[in-house]
C-alpha positions as CSV (number, residue, x, y, z in Angstrom):
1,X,-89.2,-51.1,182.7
2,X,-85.7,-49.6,183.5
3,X,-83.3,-50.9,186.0
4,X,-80.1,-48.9,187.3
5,X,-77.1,-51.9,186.9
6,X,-73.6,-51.5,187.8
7,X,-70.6,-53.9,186.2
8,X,-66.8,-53.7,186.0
9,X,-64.5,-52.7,183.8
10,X,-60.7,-52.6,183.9
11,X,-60.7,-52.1,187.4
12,X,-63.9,-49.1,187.5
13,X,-67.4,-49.8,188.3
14,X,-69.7,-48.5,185.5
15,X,-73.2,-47.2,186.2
16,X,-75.8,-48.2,183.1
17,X,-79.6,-47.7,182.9
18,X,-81.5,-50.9,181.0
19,X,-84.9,-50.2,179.6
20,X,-86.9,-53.2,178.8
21,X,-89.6,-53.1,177.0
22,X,-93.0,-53.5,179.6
23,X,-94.6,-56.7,179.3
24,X,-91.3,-58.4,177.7
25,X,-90.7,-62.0,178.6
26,X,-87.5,-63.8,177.8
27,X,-84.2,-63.0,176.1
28,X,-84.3,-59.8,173.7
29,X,-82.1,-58.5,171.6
30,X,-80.3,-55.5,173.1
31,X,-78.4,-52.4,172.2
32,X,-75.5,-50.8,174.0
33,X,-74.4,-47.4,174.1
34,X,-72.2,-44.7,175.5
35,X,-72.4,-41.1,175.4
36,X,-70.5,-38.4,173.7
37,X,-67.9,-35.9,174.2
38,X,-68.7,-34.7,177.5
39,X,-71.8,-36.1,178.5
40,X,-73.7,-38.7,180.7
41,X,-76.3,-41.0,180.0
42,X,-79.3,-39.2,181.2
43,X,-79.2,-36.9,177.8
44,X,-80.3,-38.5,174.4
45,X,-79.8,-42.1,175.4
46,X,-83.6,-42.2,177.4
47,X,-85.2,-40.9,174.4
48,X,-83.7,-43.0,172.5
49,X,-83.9,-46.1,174.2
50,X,-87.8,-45.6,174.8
51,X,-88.4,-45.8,170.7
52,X,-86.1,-48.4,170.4
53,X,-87.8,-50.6,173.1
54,X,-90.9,-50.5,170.8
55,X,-89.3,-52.8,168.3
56,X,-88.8,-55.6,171.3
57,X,-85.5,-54.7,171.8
58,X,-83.8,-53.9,175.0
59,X,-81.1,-50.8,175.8
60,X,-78.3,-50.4,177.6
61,X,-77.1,-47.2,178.4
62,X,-74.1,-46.3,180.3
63,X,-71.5,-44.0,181.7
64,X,-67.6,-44.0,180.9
65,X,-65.4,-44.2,183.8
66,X,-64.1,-40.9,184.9
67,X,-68.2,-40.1,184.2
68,X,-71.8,-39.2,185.6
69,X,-71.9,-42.0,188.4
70,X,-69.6,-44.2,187.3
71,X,-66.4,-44.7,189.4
72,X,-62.8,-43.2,187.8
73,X,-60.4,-40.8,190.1
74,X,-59.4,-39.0,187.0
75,X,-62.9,-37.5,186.2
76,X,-63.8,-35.9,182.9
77,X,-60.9,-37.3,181.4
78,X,-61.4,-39.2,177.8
79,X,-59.3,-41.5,176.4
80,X,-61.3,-42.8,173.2
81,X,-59.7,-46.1,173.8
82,X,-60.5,-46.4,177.1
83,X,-64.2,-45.5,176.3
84,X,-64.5,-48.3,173.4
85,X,-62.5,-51.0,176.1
86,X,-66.4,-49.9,178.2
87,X,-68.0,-51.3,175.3
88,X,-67.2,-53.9,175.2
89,X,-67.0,-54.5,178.7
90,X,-70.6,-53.3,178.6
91,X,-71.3,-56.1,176.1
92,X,-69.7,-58.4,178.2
93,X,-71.7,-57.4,180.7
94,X,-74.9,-57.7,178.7
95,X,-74.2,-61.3,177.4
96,X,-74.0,-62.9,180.7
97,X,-77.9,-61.7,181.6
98,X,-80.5,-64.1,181.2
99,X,-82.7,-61.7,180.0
100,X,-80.3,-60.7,177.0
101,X,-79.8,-62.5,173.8
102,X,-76.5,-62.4,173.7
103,X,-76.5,-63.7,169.7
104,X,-78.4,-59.9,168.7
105,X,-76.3,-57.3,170.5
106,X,-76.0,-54.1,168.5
107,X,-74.1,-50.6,169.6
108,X,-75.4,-47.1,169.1
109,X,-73.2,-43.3,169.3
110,X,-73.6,-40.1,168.8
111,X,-71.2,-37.6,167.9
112,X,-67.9,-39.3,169.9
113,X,-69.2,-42.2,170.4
114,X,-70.8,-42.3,167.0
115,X,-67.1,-43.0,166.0
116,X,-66.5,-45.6,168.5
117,X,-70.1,-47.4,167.3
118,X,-67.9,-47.9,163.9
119,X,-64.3,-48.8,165.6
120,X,-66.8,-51.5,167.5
121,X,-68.5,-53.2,164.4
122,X,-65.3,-53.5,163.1
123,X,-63.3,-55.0,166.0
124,X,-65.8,-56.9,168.3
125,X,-67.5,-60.3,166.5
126,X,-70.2,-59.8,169.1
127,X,-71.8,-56.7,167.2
128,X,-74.4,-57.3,165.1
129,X,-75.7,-54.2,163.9
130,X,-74.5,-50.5,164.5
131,X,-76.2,-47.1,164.3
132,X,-73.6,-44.2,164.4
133,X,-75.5,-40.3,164.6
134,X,-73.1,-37.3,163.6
135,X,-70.2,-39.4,164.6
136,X,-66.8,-38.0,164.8
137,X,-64.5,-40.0,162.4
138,X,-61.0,-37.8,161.8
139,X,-59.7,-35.7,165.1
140,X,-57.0,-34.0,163.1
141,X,-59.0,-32.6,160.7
142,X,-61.8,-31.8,162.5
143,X,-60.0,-29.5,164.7
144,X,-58.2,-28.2,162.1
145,X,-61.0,-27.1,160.7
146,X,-63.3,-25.9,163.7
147,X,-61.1,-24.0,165.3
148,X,-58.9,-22.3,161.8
149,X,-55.1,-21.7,160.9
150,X,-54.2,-19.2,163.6
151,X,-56.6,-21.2,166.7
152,X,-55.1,-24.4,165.8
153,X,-51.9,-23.4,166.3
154,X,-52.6,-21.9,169.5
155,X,-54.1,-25.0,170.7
156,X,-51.3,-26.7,169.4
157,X,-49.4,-25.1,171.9
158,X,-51.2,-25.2,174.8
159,X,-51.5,-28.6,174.1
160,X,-47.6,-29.2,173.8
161,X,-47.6,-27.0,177.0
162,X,-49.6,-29.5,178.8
163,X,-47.8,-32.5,177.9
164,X,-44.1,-30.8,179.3
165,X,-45.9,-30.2,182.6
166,X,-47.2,-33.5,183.1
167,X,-44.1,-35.1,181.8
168,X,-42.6,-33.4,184.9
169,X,-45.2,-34.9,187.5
170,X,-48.0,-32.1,187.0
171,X,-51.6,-33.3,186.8
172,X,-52.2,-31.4,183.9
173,X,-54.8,-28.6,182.8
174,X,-58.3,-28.6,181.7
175,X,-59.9,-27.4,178.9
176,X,-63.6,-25.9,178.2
177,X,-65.7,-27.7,176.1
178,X,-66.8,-24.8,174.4
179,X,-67.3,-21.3,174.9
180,X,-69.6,-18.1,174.4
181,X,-66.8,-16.3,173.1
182,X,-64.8,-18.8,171.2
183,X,-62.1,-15.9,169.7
184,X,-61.3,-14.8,173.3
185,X,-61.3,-18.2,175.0
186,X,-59.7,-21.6,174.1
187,X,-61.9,-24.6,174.1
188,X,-62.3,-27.9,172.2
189,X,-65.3,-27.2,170.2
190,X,-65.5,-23.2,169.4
191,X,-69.3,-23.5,169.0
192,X,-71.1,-21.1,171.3
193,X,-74.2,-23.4,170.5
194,X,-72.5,-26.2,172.0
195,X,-71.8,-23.8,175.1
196,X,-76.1,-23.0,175.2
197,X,-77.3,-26.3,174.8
198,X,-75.6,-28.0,177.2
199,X,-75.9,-25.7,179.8
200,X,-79.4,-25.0,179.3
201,X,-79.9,-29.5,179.7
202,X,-78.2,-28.8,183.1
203,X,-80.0,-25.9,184.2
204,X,-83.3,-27.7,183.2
205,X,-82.4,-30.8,185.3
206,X,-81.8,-32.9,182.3
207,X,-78.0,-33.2,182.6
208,X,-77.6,-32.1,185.9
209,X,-74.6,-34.2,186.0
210,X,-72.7,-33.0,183.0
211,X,-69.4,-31.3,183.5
212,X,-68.5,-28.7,180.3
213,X,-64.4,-29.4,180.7
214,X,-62.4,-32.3,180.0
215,X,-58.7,-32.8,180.5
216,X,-56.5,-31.1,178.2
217,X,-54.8,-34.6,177.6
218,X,-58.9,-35.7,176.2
219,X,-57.8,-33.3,173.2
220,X,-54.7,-33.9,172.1
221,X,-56.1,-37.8,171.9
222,X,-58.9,-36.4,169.4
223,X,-55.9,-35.1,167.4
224,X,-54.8,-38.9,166.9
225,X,-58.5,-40.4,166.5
226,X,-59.6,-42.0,163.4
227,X,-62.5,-44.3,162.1
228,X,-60.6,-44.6,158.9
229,X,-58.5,-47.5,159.0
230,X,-61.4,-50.0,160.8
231,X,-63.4,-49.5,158.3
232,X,-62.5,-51.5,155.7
233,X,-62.7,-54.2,158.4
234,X,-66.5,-54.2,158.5
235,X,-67.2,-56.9,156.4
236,X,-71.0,-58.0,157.3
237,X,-72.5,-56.2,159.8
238,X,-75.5,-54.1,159.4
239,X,-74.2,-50.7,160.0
240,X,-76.6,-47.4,159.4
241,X,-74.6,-43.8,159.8
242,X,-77.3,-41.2,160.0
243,X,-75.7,-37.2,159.3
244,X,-76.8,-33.9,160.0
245,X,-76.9,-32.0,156.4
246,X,-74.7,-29.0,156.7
247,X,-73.2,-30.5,159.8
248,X,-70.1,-28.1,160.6
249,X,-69.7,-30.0,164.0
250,X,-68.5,-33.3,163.0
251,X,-67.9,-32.4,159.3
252,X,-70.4,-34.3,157.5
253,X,-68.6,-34.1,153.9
254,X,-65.9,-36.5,155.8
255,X,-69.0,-38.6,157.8
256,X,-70.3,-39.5,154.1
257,X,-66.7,-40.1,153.4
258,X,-66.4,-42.4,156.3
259,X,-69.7,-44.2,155.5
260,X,-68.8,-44.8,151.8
261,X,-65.6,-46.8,153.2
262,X,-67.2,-48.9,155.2
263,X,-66.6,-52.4,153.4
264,X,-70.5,-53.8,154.1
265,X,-72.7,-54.2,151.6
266,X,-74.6,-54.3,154.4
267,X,-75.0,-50.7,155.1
268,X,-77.4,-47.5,155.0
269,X,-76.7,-43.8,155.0
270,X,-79.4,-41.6,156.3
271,X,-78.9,-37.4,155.4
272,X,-81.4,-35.5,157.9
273,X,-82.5,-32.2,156.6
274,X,-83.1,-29.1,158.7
275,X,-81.6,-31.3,161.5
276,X,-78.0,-29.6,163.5
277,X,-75.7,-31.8,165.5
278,X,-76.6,-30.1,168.4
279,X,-80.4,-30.1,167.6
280,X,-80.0,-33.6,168.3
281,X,-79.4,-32.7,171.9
282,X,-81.5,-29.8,172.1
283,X,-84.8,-30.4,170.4
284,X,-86.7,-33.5,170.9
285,X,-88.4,-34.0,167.8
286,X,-85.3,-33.9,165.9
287,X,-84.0,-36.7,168.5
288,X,-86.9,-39.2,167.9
289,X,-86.3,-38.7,164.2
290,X,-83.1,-40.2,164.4
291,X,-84.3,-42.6,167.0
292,X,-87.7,-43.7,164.9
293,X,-84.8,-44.8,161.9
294,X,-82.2,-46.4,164.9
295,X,-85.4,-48.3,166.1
296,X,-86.2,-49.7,162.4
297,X,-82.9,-50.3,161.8
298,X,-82.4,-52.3,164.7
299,X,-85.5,-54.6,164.4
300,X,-84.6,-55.6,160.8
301,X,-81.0,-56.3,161.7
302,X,-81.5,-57.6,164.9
303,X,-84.4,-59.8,163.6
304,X,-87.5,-58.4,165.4
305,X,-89.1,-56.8,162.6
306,X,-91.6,-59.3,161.5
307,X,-92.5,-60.3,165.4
């Protein structure tokens, strides 16, 4: 059963998708999630959702304002802040349906929004459980790191650039989300594989919404981004981080750092082999993999498991 909702936040109307699982009567437990860098629900999240909803538990997935068909006049614009405040007005939103149990609500992200899923167990008592795939947890570092010395510095500038133009009343500059030819042209994640797989999703009809720029202004917030200092604050929740192993995307030496800092005894780390970040996107298999160990997690923690 899926159902196209609409509900507020901060002002924006957001556009979700809820699958139910068929034949389901009464309040179920049910998951929220947002997308990633630069993408809208349609990609990941159905597949997803549809393994979850065999454990008897419902999902919510939704766009960001500025996003897919949700309302925003700055479009493609991401403000990680912003995104976690749609959350949790998405769990707001969940826990005044009669159909949702709003005592089991769990959160789910990948990449991105694999960061926000940790920032949200560890700042909104309403979380339960929370399953975070290749998440982005250090902004700094990680573009540091992607891009090298010399490319850093040049986005470095053209970020400073950006910020003295719209201090003076411009609207400010985009920026690629990633590129074929990463040495020749600035973007935010210089992984030509990033550049094939989403534009093969939009060609296919899978993403047809997806937009591969952001705002310049979206990256220098990554620079300031961290999953570090909420993490100690996740006392216990049931939290599962699942990694890519030889992740370059999302750095998966500081993903198993983040995991190992999360205060829970409550937790469970899952290392995929011959599994990329963007295989994730790209290959299905690879999805339900994570999604078959989401699913579990979320029926023991949510308390479906033995029904």
């Amino acid at each position: 059963m899926i159902e196209r909702v609409t509900f507020p936040s901060d002002g924006e109307s957001l556009a979700g998708t809820l699958f139910r699982p068929d034949g389901a009567t009464g309040p179920l437990p049910t998951v929220v999630a947002g997308g990633g860098w630069c993408y809208v629900k349609e990609i990941v999240l159905p597949h997803v959702a549809r393994i979850v909803n065999e454990q008897q538990v419902q999902f919510l997935g939704f766009d960001y304002r500025g996003f897919g068909e949700s309302s925003g006049e700055r479009r493609q614009h991401i403000d990680p802040w912003q995104q976690i405040s749609d959350y949790k007005n998405a769990l707001t939103y969940a826990e005044s349906r009669s159909d949702v149990d709003a005592e089991r609500l769990g959160v789910f992200g990948i990449s991105y929004s694999g960061g926000h899923a940790l920032i949200l167990a560890a700042s909104d008592p309403r979380v339960k459980a929370a399953v975070s795939v290749v998440p982005v947890v250090e902004g700094y570092d990680n573009m540091r790191r992607t891009h090298g010395e010399a490319a850093f510095a040049e986005l470095e500038h053209a970020l400073l650039e950006d910020r003295r133009k719209r201090a003076g009343g411009d609207e400010g500059a985009t920026l690629a989300m990633s590129s074929l030819t990463p040495g020749a042209e600035l973007s935010t994640w210089p992984f030509p594989r990033i550049h094939e797989v989403f534009h093969a999703l939009q060609q296919s009809g899978e993403a047809e919404r997806h937009e591969h720029w952001s705002t310049m202004e979206s990256t220098e917030l990554l620079l300031n981004y961290s999953v570090f200092p909420f993490l100690t604050r996740i006392l216990d929740k049931r939290v599962m981080v699942i990694v890519a192993e030889g992740d370059n995307i999302t750095m998966w030496d500081r993903e198993i750092a983040a995991f190992n800092a999360i205060a829970s005894p409550h937790k469970r780390l899952e290392i995929l082999p011959k599994v990329s970040h963007m295989s994730l996107y790209s290959d299905q298999r690879d999805t339900n993999i994570a999604a078959v160990k989401a699913s579990d997690w979320f029926a023991a923690s949510l308390g479906t498991e033995a029904q």
